[in-house]
Every structure is written in C-alpha cells, then in structure tokens.
N, C-alpha and C positions, 0 to 999 in steps of 0.2 A: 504494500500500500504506500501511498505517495502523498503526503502535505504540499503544496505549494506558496511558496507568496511573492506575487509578484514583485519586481522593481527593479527599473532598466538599471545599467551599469554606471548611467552617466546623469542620474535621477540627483535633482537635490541630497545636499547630506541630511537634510533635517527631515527628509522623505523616507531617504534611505535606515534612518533610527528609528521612524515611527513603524515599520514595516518588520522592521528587525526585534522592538519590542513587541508587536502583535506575535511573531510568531515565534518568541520568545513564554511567551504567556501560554500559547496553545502547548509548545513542548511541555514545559508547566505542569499544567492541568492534566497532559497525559503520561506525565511521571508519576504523577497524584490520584493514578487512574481513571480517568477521563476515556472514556471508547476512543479508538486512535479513527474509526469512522464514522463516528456521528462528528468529530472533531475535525475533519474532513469535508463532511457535507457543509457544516456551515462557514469555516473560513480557509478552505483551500480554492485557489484560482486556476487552477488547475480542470481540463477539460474532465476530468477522472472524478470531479468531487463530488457528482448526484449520484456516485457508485463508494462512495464511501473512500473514495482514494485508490480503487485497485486497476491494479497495474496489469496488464499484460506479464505471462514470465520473460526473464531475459538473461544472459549470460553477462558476464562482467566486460565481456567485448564489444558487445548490444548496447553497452552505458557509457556515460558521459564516464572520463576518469576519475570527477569527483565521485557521483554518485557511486561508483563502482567499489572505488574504496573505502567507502561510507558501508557499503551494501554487506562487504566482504567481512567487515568487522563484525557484522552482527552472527553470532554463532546458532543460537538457538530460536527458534518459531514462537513468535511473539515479541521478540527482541524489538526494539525503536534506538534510531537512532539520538544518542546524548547530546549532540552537540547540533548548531544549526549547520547545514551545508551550506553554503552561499558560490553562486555562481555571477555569470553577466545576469542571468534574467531575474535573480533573486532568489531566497532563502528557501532551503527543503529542508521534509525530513521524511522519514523512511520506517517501513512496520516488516518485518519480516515475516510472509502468510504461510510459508513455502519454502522449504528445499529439495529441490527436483535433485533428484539425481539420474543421470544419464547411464545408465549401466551397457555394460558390455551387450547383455539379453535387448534390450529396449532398441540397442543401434541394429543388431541383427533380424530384429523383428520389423524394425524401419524399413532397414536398406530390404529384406524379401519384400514386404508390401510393394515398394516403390517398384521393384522388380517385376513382380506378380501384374500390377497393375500395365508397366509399360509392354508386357507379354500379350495381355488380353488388348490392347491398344493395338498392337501389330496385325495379329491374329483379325481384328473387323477390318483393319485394313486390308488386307491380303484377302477378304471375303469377299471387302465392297467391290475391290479390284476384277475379280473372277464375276461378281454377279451380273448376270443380264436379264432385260429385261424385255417382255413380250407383247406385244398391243394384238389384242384379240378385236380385228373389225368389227366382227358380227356385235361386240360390247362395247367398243370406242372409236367411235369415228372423228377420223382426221383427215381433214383436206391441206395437202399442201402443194407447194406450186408446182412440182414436178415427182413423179411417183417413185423415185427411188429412194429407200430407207437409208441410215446410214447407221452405222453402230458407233458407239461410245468413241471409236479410235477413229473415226471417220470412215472405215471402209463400206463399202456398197454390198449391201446385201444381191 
C-alpha cells in the first residue's frame, strides 16, 4: 500500500513544511495504529487512495530507487515504513501487504503456460491456413462480374 503527498520539487518552502507536517501526522496516527487504508483514503493524493492505497505488486527494479529501498527495509507483512520518503513529486510512505515470492515451481509453471499457450496459437494457425471454404449455390447466391472462383491464394478454380 502506498500514502502519497503531493508537492512539486520546486514548491515554496513554507509549502513544502506544510505538506511535510501533514504527512508527518498521518505517519503519526498510523504508528499509533491508525488503519494504514482508511488513512489512505482520506489524505493520500495519490490515484490509489479510493482503494485504500494499494498498489499493484512490483519488484524493487519496477520502483523508483527510493521507494525501492524504503520497500526493501521492510521485512515482515504489515511493516510501514518509519521515516517519510521524499522524492521531486513529494512525501511517501509504504505498508507492506505482500511478499511474493517467485519460486523456482511458479517460473516453471509460467514459462509451460506461456509455452502451452503459444503451441495452441500455432496449431489454429496452421488450421486457419489448411481450411477452405465452400459456397453451396443452391444456399448462396453470388453474382459476380465474371464466373471464375478464385481460392484464398488466388488461383482459379
């Protein structure tokens, strides 16, 4: 999960403190246990915050290198992070929902899927390829300019 607070890089200082003690207060409150999503909903600026702050999962390569190292720190599920992050766009902070772990099973069971899938992908292609198709006059009548049929490659029946 994800707090945000805005505040450009280049924002007044006295902007920049008032933003800083806002979500200084939230940290606050959610030391002091405070729901780190209801906490979320109401003062994060963040696109994320009518969802309580969550995040999509990500690898630490997928984040900003602050957030990353913010992220990294936290060990156990449920963890938040202590300190404020501060970047150019403004102040975060971070809940730990989740620790995915990628095992050895899960990439093997990926990579066949993905496998599986591109097999059966080939396979209709190689069907679509072969199929022809038949117009029964007595059932569809087509008038065209000149009565020779062509097939799919162009040749002349």
């Amino acid at each position: 999960r994800h707090i945000a607070f805005q505040v450009g890089k280049d924002a007044p200082s006295d902007t920049i403190d008032s933003v800083r003690a806002r979500a200084r207060a939230v940290l606050d409150s959610i030391q002091n246990g405070a729901p780190f999503a209801e906490m979320a909903r109401r003062h994060s600026d963040a696109v994320t915050a009518s969802m309580g702050g969550m995040k999509r999962a990500a690898t630490p390569k997928q984040m900003d290198d602050r957030f990353a190292e913010a992220v990294q720190a936290l060990q156990d599920t449920g963890d938040v992070t202590e300190e404020l992050i501060r970047t150019e766009r403004g102040f975060h902070l971070f809940k730990l929902v989740d620790q995915a772990r990628f095992t050895r099973r899960k990439a093997k069971w990926k990579l066949f899927s993905k496998r599986r899938q591109q097999a059966v992908q080939e396979k209709q292609r190689a069907l679509l390829e072969q199929a022809t198709a038949h117009i029964n006059p007595g059932v569809v009548r087509v008038s065209l300019p000149d009565e020779t049929w062509r097939t799919r490659l162009g040749e002349r029946d």
